[in-house]
C-alpha positions in Angstrom: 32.4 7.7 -23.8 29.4 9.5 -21.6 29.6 8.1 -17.9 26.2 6.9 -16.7 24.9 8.4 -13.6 25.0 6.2 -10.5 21.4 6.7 -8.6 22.5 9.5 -6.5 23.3 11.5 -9.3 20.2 10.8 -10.8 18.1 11.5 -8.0 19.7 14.9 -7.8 18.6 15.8 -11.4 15.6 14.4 -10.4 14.9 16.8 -7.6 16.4 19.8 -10.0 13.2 18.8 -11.9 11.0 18.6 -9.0 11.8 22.1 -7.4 12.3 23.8 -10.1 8.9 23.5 -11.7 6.2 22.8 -8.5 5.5 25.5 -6.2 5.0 23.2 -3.3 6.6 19.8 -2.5 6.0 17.4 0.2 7.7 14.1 1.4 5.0 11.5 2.2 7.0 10.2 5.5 6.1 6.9 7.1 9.4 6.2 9.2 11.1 3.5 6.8 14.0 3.4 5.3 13.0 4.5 1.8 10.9 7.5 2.6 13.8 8.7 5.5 16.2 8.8 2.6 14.2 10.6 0.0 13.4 13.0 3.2 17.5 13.2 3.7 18.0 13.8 0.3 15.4 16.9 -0.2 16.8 18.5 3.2 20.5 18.3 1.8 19.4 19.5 -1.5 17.6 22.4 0.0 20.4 23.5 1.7 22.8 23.5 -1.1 20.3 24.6 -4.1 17.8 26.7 -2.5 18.0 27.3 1.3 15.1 29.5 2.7 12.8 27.0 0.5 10.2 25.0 2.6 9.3 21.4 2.1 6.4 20.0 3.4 6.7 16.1 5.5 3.3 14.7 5.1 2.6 11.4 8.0 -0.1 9.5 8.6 -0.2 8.2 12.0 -1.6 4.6 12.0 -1.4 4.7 16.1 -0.3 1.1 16.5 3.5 1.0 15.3 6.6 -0.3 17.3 7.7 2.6 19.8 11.1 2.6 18.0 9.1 3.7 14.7 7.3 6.2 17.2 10.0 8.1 18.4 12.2 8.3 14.9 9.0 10.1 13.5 9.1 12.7 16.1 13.1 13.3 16.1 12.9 13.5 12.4 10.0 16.4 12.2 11.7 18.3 14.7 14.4 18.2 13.5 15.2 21.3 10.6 12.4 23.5 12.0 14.1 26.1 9.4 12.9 23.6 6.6 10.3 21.5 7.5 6.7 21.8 7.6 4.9 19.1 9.1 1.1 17.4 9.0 1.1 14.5 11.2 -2.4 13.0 10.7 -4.0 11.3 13.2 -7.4 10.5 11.6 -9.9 7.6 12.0 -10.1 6.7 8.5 -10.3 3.0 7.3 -7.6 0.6 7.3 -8.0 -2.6 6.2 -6.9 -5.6 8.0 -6.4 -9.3 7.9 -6.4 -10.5 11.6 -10.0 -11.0 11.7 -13.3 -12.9 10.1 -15.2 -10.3 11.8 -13.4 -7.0 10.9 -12.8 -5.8 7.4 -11.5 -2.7 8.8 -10.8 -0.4 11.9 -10.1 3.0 12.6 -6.8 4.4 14.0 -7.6 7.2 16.7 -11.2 6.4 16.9 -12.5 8.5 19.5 -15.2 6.0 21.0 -12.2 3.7 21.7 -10.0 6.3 23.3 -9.6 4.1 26.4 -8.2 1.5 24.4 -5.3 3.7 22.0 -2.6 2.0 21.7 -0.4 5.5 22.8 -1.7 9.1 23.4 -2.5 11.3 20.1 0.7 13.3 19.8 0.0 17.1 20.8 0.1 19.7 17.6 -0.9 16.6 15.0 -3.9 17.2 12.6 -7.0 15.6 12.9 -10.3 14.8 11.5 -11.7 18.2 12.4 -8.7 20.0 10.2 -10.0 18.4 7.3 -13.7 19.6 5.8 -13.2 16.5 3.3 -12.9 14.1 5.9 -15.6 11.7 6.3 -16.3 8.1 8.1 -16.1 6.6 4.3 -12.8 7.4 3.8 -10.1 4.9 4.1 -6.3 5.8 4.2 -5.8 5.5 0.6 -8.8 8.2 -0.4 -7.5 10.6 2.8 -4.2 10.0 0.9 -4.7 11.3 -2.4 -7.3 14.0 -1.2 -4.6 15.7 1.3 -3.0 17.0 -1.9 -5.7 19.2 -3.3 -6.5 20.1 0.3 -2.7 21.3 0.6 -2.8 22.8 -2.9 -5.3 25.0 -1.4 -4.3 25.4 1.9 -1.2 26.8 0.4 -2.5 28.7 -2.5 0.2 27.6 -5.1 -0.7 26.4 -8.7 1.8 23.5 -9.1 1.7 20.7 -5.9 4.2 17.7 -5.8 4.4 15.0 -3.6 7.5 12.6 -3.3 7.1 9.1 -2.4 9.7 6.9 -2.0 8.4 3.2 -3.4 11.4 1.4 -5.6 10.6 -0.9 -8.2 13.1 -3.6 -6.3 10.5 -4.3 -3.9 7.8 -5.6 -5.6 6.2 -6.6 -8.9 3.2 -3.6 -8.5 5.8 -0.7 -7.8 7.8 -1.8 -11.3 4.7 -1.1 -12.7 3.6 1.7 -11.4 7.2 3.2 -12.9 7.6 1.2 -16.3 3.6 0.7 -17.6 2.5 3.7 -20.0 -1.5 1.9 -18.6 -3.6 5.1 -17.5 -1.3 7.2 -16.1 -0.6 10.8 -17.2 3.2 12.1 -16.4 5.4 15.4 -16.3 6.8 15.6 -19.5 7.9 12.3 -20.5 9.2 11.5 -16.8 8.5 8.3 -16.6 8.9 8.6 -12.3 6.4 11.2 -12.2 2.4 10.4 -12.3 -0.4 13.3 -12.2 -3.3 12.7 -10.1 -5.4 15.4 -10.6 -4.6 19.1 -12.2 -1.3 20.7 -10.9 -1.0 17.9 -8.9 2.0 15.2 -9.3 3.5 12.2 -7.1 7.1 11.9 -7.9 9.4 9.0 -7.2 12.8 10.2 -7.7 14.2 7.1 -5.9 12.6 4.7 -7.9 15.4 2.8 -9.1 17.6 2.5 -6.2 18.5 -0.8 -4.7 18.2 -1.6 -0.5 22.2 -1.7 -0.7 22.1 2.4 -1.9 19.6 2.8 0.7 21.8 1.7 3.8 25.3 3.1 1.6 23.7 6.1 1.8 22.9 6.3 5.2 26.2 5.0 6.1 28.0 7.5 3.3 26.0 11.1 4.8 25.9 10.1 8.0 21.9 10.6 7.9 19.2 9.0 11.0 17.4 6.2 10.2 14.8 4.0 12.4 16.6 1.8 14.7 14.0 -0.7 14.7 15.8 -2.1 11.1 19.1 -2.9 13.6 16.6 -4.8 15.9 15.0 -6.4 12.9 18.5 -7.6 11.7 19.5 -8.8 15.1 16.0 -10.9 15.5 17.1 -12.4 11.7 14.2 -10.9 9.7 16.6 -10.7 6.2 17.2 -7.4 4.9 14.7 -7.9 2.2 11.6 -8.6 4.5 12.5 -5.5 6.7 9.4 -3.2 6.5 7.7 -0.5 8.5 3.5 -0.9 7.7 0.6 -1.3 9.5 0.8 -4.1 11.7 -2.6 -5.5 10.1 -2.3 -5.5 6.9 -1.6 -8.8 4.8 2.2 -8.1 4.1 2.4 -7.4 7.7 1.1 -10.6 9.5 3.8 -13.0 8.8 5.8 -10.5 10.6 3.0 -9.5 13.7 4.7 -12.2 15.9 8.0 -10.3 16.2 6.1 -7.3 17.7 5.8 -9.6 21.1 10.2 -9.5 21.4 10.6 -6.3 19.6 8.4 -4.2 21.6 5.8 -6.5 24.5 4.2 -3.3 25.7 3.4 -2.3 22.3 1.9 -6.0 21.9 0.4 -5.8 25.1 -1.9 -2.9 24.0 -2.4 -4.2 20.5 -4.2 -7.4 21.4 -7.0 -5.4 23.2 -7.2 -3.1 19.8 -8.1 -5.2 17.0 -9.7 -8.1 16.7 -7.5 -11.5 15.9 -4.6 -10.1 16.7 -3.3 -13.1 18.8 -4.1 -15.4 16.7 -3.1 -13.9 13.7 0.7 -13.2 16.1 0.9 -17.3 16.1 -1.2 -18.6 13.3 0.1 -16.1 10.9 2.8 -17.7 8.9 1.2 -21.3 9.2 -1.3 -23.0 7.1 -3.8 -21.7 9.8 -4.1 -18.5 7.8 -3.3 -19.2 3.9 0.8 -19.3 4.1 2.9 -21.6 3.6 1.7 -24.8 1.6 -1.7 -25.4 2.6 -3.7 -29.1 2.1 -7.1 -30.0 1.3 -9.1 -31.8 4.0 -9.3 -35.6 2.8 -12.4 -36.2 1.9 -12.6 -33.0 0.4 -12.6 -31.1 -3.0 -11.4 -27.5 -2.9 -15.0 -26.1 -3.9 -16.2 -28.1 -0.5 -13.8 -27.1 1.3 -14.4 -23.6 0.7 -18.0 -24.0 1.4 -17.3 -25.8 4.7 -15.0 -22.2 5.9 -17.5 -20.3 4.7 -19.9 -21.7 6.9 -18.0 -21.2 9.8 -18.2 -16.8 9.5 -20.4 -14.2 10.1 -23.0 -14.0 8.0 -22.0 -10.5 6.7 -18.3 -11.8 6.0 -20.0 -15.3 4.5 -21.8 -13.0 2.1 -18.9 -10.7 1.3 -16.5 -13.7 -0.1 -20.0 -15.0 -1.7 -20.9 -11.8 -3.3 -17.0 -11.6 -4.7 -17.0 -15.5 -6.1 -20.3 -14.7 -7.9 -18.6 -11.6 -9.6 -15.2 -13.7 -10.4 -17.7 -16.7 -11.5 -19.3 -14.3 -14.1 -16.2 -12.6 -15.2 -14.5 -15.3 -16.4 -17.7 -16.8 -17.9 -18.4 -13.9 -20.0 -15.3 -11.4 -20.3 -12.5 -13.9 -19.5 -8.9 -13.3 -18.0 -6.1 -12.4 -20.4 -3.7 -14.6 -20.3 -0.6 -15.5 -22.2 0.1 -17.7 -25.1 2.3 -19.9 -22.5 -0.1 -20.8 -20.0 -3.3 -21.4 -22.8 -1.3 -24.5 -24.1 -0.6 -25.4 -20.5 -4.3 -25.1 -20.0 -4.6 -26.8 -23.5 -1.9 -29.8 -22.6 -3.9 -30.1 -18.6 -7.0 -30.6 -20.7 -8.8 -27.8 -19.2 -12.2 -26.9 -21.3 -11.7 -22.7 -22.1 -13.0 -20.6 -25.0 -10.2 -18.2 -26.7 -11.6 -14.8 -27.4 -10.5 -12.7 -30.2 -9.6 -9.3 -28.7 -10.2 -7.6 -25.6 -11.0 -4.1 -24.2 -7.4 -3.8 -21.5 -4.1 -2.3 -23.3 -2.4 -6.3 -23.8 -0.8 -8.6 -26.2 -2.6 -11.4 -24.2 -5.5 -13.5 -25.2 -9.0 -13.2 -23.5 -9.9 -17.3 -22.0 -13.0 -17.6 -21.0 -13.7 -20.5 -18.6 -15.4 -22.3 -16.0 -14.2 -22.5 -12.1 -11.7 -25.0 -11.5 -11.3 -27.0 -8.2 -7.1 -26.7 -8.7 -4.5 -26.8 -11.1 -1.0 -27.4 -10.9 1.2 -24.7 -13.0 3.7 -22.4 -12.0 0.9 -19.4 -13.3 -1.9 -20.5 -10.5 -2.2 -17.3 -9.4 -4.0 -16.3 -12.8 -6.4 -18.9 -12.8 -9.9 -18.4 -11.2 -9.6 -22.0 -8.9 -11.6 -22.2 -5.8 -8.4 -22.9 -3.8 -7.6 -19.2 -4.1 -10.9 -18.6 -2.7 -10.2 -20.9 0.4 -6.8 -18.9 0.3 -8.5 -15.9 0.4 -10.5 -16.9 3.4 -7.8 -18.3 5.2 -5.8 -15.0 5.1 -9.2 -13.0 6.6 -8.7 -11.5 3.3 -11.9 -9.1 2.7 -11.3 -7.4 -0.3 -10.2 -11.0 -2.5 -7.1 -8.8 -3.6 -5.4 -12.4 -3.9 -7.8 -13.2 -6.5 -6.7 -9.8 -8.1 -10.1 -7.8 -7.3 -9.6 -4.2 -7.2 -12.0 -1.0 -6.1 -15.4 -1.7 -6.2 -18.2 0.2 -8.1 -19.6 1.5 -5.4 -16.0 1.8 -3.4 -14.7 4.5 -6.7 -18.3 6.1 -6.6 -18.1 7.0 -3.0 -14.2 8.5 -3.8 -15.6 10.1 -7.0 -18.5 11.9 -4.2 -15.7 13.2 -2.4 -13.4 14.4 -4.9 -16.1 17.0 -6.8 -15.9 19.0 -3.6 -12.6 20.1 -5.3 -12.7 19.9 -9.0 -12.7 23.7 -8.2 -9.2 23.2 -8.4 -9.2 22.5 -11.5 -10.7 25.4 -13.3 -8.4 28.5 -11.6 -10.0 29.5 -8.5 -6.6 29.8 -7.0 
């Protein structure tokens, strides 16, 4: 009988993979727990398999993070100068965030609010100036997948890898991003690899590792870790909603509050940096802003209701979630959402009028619906239905890009990444 690997195991196989056939491989590091493993993990393996190898630790600095987060960054890339090489970023790309009706986005490190920083740039981090792709377009995720090529050549190697450590554990989108064969391209048949561009890789050799592996592991070698996960346990944040992110960002609000008992000068500085912030520190695990169970105004439908928070924003924002309902409106009226077999007949059995298209142009064993806007509907599979109490949802959560109502990129959001990339398709046809 053949003994099936536990995870460690498998990671080191993994990583046999990894090293032996890129030239170059980086960590992408943001101080959690995941990525300070898979950082653990290559060090140890380096020194056992190939010591005199370099591996590259790749952090973007989002400038407002708790100080604990701050100063287990800086330990861990100086710590195994023999191994490491580091690019800390600290570049004013766009992030997006969800504390404000009047900001979509803001700009860690933005020089016109120096006086304002929530802590001084780090000395000997990269900036914008290091970068000749960099522009005031970009936001985090385009500077993201654009470092590599820019690495690729920095370095002159053929073969560039980076490792990131998501696991599928922690959300529906990461299992996915593993399991679904859907446009992606991999090493081989590795299903925990993914190419992004030629010769260049992400690999996620931790994909399938629990939280219990994470901390047994940590405990087992002995290895650092951020200490802000013992003051998240002591404050009763459960292991499961223990994340390191930027502070702004919708799967960080419910949790924005604890920044005031965790770390108050932190908080202090944040409140002056980005709009909402207080209010989103209170408000943001409350009806106030989407969560929780949220009511209808009596007196109110859901469509009137949604009209009635609209009018209260800025007339760019007003515009925004208008010019995103009128897209949703017209998707569903003429492509239609694929849904499954399931929900139609509970569609069918509320008595909600839909068409049933034949076939559809997405990779899917569901059926194309096309249908009208509904005010609300009461099934376990809301979330797939186009009901204008997702919009107010939307709203309520200051969410700009409508990624609760599943919108993706934009048209002219990919174009402007698709501007920036041809600078090095070069890449691509053996300049180095």
């Amino acid at each position: 009988m053949i003994r099936q690997l536990n995870v460690y195991e498998a990671t080191q196989r993994r990583l046999k993979i990894i090293f032996d056939y890129f030239d170059y491989v980086y960590v992408s590091f943001s101080g959690g727990k995941d990525s300070g493993v898979l950082l653990n993990l290559c060090i140890d393996y380096l020194r056992k398999y190939e010591p005199g190898r370099k591996l590259g630790v790749f952090h973007m600095d989002y400038e407002a993070q708790y100080r604990q987060t701050t100063e287990y960054v800086e330990q861990t890339m100086a710590s195994h100068p023999d191994i490491l090489e580091v690019y800390h970023c600290c570049v004013p790309f766009k992030v997006s965030t969800c504390t404000s009706m009047y900001q979509s986005y803001w700009r860690p490190w933005e020089e016109s609010k120096r006086d304002i920083w929530v802590r001084e740039k780090p000395k000997d981090c990269y900036t914008a100036k290091d970068f000749d792709f960099f522009n005031e377009e970009l936001w985090d995720y385009d500077f993201q997948h654009l470092f590599a090529p820019w690495l690729r050549m920095q370095k002159k190697c053929k073969r560039v890898c980076c490792l990131v450590g998501i696991r599928t554990q922690e959300s529906f989108n990461r299992w996915r991003s593993i399991h679904s064969d859907r446009n992606y391209k991999r090493l081989a048949y590795y299903k925990w690899t993914h190419r992004l561009d030629h010769h260049i890789y992400n690999a996620y050799p931790i994909y399938d590792w629990k939280t219990t592996d994470i901390w047994t592991a940590n405990g087992k070698f002995q290895w650092t870790y951020n200490h802000l996960y013992d003051l998240y346990y002591q404050a009763g944040i459960p292991i499961a909603h223990q994340r390191v992110a930027s502070p702004f960002i919708s799967q960080a609000i419910s949790a924005l509050k604890v920044y005031r008992i965790i770390d108050p000068d932190t908080w202090g500085k944040m409140l002056g940096r980005v709009n909402g912030v207080n209010f989103a520190g209170m408000y943001g695990r409350t009806m106030a802003m989407g969560w929780r169970m949220i009511k209808c105004p009596p007196g109110f439908s859901w469509q009137e209701y949604m009209y009635f928070l609209l009018d209260t924003l800025p007339e760019s924002t007003r515009q925004n979630y208008l010019n995103k309902l009128d897209v949703s409106i017209r998707f569903w009226r003429k492509r239609g959402g694929c849904l499954s077999e399931e929900t139609i007949q509970k569609l069918r059995e509320a008595g909600v009028d839909f068409t049933l298209g034949e076939k559809t142009a997405y990779h899917t064993d569901k059926q194309p619906v096309r249908m009208e806007y509904l005010d609300d509907i009461d099934i376990p599979e809301f979330k797939e239905i186009p009901t204008y109490k997702r919009m107010c949802i939307c709203i309520l959560k200051n969410d700009h890009t409508c990624k609760y109502m599943g919108f993706a990129q934009t048209k002219q959001e990919k174009e402007q990444r698709e501007r920036v990339m041809k600078k090095y398709k070069s890449l691509e046809h053996g300049q180095i």
